[in-house]
C-alpha positions in Angstrom: -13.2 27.2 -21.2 -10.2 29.2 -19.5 -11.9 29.3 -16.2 -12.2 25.6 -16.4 -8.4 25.3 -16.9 -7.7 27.7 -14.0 -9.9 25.5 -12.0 -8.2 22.3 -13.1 -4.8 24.0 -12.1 -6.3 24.8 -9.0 -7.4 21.7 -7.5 -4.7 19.8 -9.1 -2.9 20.4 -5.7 -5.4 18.7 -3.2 -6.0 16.1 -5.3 -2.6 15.6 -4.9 -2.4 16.0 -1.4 -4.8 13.7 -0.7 -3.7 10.8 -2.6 0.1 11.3 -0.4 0.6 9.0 2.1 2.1 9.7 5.9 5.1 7.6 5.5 7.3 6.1 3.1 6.9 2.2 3.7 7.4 0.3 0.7 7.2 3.5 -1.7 9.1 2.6 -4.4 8.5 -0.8 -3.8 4.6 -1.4 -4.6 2.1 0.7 -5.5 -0.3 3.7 -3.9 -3.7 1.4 -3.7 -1.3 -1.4 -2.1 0.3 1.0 -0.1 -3.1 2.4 1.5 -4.1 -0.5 1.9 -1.6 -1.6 4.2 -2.0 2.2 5.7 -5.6 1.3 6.5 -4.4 -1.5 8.5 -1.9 0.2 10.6 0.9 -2.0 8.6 3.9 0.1 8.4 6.6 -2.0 8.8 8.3 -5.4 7.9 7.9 -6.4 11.4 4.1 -5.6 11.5 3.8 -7.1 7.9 5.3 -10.5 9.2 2.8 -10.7 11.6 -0.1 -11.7 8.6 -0.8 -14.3 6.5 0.1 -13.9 2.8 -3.7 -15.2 2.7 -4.7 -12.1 4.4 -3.0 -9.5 2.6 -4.0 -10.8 -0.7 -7.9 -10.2 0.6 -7.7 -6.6 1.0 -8.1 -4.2 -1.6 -5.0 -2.9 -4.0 -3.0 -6.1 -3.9 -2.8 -7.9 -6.9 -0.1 -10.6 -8.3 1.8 -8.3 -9.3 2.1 -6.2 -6.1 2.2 -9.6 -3.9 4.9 -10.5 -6.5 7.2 -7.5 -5.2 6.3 -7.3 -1.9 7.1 -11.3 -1.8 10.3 -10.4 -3.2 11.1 -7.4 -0.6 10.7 -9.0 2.3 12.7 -12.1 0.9 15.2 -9.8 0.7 14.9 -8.8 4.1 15.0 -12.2 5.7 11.0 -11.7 6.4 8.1 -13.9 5.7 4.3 -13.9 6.4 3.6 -16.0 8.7 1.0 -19.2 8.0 -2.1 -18.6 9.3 -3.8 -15.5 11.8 -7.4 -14.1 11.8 -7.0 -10.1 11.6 -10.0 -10.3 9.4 -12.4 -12.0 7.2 
């Protein structure tokens, strides 16, 4: 039992590590599976954000109402707006 807590404390770390995003864009704001999501994608900024449909971004996985909800209301914020319609994906 006591080497399974040391192991636990152990790992703890990398687990940890791994989960840690590059940057900071939209931390605070929405959360980690929305924020890799976007990661995956290459989206790390407003202006790149813009550049998709809010069609798009509510197809790829983390993003939920809730997180559309507050990234809908960031970017309102910050005078920016999906735009209507583009084909990044399917």
């Amino acid at each position: 039992m006591i080497n399974l807590l040391i192991m636990t404390k152990c790992l703890k770390p990398v687990c940890v590590e791994n989960q840690t995003l590059k940057g900071n864009f939209l931390q605070g704001i929405i959360g980690m599976p929305a924020r890799r999501a976007l990661e995956k994608e290459k989206i790390d900024s407003l202006e790149k954000l813009s550049g998709y449909s809010e069609k798009e971004i509510r197809q790829m996985e983390g993003f939920g109402s809730v997180s559309m909800k507050k990234l809908k209301s960031h970017m309102t914020e910050n005078h920016v707006s999906f735009i209507e319609n583009t084909h990044h994906f399917k």
